[in-house]
C-alpha positions in Angstrom: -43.9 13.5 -63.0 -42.9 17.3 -63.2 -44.8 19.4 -60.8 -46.2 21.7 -63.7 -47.8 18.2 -65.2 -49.4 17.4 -61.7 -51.0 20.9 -61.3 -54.5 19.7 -60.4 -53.1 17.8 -57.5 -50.1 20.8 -56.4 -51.6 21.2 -52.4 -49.5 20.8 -49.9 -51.1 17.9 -48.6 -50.3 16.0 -52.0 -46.6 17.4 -51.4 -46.2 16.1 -47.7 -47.3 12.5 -49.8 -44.3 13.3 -52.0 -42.0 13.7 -49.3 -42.6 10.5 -48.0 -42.5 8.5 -51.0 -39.1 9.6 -51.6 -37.7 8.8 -48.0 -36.0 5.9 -50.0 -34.2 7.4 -52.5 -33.0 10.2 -50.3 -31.5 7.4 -47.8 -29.9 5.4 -50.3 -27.9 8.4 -51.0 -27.3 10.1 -47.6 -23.9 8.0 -47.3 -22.7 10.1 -50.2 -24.0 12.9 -50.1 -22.1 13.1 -46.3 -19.0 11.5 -48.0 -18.8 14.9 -51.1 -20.3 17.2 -48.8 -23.2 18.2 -51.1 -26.9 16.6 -51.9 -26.3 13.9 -54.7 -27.7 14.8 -57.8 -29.7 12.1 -58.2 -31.7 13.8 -54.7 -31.6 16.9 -56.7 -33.2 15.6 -59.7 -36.0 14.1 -57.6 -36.8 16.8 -55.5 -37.1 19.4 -58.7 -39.4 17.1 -59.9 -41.8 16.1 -56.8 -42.5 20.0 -56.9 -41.2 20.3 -53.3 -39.5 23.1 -54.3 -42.2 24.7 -55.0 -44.8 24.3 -51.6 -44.3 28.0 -50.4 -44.2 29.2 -53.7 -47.1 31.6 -54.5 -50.3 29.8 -56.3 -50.0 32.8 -59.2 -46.4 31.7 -59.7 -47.4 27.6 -60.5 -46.5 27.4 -56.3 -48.8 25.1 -53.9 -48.5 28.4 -51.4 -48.8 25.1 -48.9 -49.8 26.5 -45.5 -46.9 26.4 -42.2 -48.0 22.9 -41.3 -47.9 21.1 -44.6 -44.3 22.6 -45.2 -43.1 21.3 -41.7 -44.2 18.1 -42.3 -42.8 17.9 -46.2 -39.6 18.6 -44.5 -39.6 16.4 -41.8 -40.3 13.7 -44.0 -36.8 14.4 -46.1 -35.0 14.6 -43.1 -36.3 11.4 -41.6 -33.9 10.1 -44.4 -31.4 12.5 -44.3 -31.1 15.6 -42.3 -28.9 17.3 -44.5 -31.2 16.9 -47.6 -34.1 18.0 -45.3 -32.1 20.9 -44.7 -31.0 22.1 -47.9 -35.0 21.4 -49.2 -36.0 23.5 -46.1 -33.3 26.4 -47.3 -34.8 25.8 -51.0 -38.1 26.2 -49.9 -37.4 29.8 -48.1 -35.6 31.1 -50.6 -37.8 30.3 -53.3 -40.8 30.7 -52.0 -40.0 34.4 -50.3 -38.7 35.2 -53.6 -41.8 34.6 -55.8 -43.4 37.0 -53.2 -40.9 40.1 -53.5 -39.6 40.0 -57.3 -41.2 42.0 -59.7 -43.6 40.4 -61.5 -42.0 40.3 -64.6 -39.0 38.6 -63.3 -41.3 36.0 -60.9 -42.7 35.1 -64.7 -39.5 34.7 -66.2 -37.4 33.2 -63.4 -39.9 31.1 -61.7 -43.2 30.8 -63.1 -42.1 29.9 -66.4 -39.3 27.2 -64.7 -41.0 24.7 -62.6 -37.7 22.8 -61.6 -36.3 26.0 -60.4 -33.8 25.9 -57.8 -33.0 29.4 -54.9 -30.1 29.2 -52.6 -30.3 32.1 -50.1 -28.3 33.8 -47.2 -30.4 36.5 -46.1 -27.3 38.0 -44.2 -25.7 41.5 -45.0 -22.7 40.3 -45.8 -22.5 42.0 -49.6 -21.5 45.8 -51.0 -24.0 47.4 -53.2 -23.0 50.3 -54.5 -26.2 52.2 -57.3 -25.3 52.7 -60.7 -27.0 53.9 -63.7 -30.0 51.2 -64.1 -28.9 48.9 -61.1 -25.8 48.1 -58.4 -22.6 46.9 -58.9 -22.5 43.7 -56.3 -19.3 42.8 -53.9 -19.2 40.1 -51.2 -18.9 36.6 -49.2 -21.9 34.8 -48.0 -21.1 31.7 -45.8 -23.2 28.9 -45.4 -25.3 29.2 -48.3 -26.6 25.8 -48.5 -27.2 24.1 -51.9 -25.5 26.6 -53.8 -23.8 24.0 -56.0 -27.0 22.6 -57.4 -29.0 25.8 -57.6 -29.9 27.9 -60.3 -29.8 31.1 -59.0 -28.9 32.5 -55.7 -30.2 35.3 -53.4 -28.1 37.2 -51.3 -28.5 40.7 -49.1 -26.1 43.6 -49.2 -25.6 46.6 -47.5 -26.3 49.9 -50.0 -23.1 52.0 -50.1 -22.1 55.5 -50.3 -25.8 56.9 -48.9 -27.1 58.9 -46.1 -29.0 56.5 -44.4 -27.2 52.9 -44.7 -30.1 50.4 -45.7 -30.4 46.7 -47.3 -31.3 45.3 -50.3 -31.4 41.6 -52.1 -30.0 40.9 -55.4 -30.5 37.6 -57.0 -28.0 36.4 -59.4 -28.0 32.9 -61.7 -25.1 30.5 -61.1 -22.7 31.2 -63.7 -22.9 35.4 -61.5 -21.6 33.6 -58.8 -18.3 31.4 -57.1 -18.5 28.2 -54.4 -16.0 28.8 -52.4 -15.3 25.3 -50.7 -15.6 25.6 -47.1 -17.8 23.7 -46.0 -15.6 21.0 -43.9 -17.8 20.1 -41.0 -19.1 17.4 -38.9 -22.9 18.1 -39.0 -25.4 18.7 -42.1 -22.3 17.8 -44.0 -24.0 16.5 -47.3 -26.2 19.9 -47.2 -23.0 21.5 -49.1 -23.2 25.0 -47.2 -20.6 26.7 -48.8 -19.7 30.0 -49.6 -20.6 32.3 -51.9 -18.9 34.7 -53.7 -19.7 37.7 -55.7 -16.9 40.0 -57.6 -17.8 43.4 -58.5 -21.4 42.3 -60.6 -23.5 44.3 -62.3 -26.8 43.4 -61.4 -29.6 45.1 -63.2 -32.8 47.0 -60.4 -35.5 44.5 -61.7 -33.0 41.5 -60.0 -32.9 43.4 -56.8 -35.5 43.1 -53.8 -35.8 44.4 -50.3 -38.0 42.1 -47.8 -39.9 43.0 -45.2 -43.3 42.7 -43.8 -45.0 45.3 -46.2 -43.0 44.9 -49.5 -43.9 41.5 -50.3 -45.8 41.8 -53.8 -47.7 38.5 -53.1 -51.0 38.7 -50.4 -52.0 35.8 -49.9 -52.0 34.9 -46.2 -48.6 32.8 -46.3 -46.9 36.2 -47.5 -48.9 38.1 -44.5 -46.9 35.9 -42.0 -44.5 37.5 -39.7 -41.5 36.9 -41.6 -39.3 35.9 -38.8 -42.4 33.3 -37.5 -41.5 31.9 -41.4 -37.7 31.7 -40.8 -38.4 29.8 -37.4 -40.8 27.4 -38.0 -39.4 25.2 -40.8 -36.0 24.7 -39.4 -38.4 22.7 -36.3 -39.2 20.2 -39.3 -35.1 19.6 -40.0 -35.1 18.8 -36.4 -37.6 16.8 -36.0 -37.3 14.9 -38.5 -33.9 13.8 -37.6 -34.8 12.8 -34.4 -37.8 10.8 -35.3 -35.5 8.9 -37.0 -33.2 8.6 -34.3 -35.5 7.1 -32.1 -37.0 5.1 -34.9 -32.8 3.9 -35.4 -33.0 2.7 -31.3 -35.8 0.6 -31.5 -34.7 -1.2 -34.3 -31.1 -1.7 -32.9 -32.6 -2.4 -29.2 -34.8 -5.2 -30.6 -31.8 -7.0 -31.9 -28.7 -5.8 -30.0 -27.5 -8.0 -26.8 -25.5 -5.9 -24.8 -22.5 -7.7 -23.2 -23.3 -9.7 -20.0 -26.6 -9.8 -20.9 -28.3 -12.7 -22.4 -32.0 -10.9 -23.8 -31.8 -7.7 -26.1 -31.2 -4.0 -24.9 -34.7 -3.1 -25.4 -35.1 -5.6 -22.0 -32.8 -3.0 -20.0 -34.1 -0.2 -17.8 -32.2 2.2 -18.9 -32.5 2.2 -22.5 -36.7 1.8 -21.6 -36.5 5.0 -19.3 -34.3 6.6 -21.9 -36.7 5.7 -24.6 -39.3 7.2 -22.7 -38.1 10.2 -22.3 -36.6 11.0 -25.6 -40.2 10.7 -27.2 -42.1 12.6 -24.5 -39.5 15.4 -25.2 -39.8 14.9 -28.9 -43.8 14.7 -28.8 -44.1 17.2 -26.3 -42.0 19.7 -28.3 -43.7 19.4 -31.6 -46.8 19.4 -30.5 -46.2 22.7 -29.0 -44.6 24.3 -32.1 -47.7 23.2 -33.8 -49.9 25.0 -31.5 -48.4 28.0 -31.5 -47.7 28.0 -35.5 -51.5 27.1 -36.0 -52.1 29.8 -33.5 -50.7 32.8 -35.9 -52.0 31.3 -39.0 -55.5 31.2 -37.7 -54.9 35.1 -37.3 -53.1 35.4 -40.5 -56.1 33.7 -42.4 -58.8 36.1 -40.2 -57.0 39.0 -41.9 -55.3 40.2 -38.2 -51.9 40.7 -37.1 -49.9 38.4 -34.9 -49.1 40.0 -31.5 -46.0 40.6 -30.1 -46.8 37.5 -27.5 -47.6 35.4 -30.3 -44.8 35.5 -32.0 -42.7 35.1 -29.3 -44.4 32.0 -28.4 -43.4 30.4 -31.9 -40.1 31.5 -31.2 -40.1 30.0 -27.8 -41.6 27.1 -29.3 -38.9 26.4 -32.2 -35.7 27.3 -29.9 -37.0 24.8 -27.3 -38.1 22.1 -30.4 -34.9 22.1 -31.6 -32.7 21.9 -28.4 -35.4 18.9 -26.8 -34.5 17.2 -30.1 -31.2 16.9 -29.9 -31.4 16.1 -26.5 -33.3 13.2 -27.3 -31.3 12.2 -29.6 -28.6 12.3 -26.9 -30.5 9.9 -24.6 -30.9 7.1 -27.5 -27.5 7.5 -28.5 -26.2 7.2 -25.4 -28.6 4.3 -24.2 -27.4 2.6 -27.7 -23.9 2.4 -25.9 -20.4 1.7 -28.4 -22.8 0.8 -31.2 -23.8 4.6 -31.8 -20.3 5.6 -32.2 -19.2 3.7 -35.2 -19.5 5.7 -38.4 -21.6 2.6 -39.9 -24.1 3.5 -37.4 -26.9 5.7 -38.2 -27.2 7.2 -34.6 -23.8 8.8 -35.2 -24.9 10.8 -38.2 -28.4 11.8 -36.3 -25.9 12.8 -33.2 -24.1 15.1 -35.3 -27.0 16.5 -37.7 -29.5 17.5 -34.9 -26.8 19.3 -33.1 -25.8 21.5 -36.2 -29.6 22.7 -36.7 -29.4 24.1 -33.4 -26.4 26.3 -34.6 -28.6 28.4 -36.9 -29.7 31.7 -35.3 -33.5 31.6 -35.8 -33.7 28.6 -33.7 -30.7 28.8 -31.3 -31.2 28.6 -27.4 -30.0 32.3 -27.8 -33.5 33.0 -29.1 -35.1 31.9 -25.7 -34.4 34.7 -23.6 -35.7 37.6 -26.3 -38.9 35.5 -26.2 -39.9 35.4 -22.6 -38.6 39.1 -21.9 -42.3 39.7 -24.4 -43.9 37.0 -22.0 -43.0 39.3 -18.8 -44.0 42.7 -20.9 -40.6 43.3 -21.4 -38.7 44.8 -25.1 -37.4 41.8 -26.6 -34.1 43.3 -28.0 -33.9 41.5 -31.0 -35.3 42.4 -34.6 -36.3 39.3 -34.9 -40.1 39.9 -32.9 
């Protein structure tokens, strides 16, 4: 079914359905896609379709305009099956969705509306030259890790202006055939999410394809496009992460039930250990999204009252994600460890949650380096960081 079709039914509740329906498919193919180092096609194809895509895409633009907790879940559910194709959705689902807010509206109707299998890849990183001509810029530059830039139709990166006063940023957003995949991505975790680079050669890219983000200059204002834009850039990586472990621990109850540990005559799950390691993995799991959700719910309730976040809100979602995403991967340690030799064979699907949860952790809107800014706004200290 194309999303377009199902438009009666495109809520973010209904998409979170679609997710999970899919956790199938998107296993069958995780082998591969970690094998080529890029989400199978087939994954692709499916996703267009489900109109996942399209769940922070604004309502006037054929979007569900889902709210934060539908789109964690959505993603959680893809990377139950496969972190790396939750991850590359999740990077989808940013780039799209923030780019139906902050085109022009002429472009949102051509690009987007009028494509409902459309496919953004994104690194909102000034990494690119832009230097104004007559009726746009002339584009330069090297993006890394711009995940699912093989499969997507167009791709937004940020650049730095050149050759003015005051140095400032803009977005340009360029089709596929505008831009090169520089293969680099050679990596243990999130392999199959095919974060490559991205390259741009002296492009003209016309003013109407160009964008500059930030809290007042998206075109959309609906109360998705009010949020904090950093809060945005947080809270669905959390949903890569848990996701992952969920299945982790999901992975260790299955092989506990059946695996008979050496000098032992009854199955692992009959061991201390791997109970008190079990135990603990989920209350850090649990614990750790169930805080994220409070504090996500928390701004959105503000959002939707027509008020600003504070400053000690949003550093509670950021709190909230960093420690999500670190008390994920340490409970995936504890199964994995508890699992014993098993978890280390390739064959083994602990070994590929070991190395995906760790990478998620990498990214900076959720890394333990986010911690500190946040409580320095808890003790009525300046964060020092742009980020909130």
């Amino acid at each position: 079914m194309r999303a377009m079709d199902a438009a009666p039914d495109f809520s973010g509740e209904v998409l979170v359905e679609r997710a999970r329906a899919l956790q199938p498919l998107v296993r069958e193919f995780a082998d591969r896609g970690d094998a080529e180092r890029r989400l199978p096609l087939e994954v692709v194809h499916a996703l267009r379709e489900s109109g996942l895509f399209r769940i922070a895409v604004a309502r006037a633009q054929g979007g569900a305009e889902a709210d934060p907790r539908s789109q964690i879940l959505a993603i959680e559910a893809i990377s139950e099956a496969d972190g790396a194709a939750g991850w590359t959705l999740m990077i989808g689902i940013e780039s799209l969705g923030i780019a139906s807010a902050a085109l022009q509206p002429d472009v949102v109707e051509e690009v987007i509306a009028k494509n409902p299998e459309v496919v953004f890849s994104g690194a909102l990183n000034p990494l690119g030259r832009a230097t104004p001509v007559e009726g746009g810029v002339r584009v330069s530059g090297r993006w890394p890790f711009a995940s699912g830039c093989q499969h997507s139709d167009w791709f937004w990166g940020q650049c730095v202006v050149q050759g003015e006063a005051q140095p400032r940023l803009l977005e340009v957003v360029v089709p596929r055939a505008s831009y090169q995949v520089v293969d680099t991505w050679n990596v243990a975790g999130l392999r199959g999410s095919g974060s490559h680079d991205v390259a741009i050669d002296d492009l003209f890219v016309p003013d109407r394809f160009t964008t500059r983000v930030s809290y007042e200059r998206l075109r959309e204002s609906g109360p998705l496009f009010r949020m904090p834009i950093f809060v945005r850039l947080a809270y669905n990586k959390v949903g890569v992460a848990t996701g992952i472990a969920r299945a982790a621990l999901d992975d260790f109850v299955a092989l506990a039930s059946k695996k008979v540990p050496r000098a032992m005559s009854v199955p692992l799950r009959e061991r201390q250990h791997a109970q008190a390691s079990l135990a603990d993995a989920e209350t850090r799991l649990r614990s750790a999204r169930a805080f994220v959700f409070e504090t996500v719910d928390e701004v959105w309730q503000e959002t939707l009252a027509g008020r600003h976040a504070s400053a000690k809100q949003r550093a509670l979602v950021q709190l909230a994600c960093s420690q999500a995403v670190s008390a994920c991967a340490r409970a995936v340690e504890l199964v994995h460890a508890a699992a014993g030799t098993t978890a280390n064979f390739v064959s083994s699907p602990l070994e590929r949650r070991m190395r995906d949860v760790h990478a998620v952790g990498q990214h900076i809107m959720v890394s333990p380096a986010q911690v500190e800014p946040a409580v320095r706004v808890l003790l009525g200290l300046e964060s020092r960081t742009v980020f909130f």
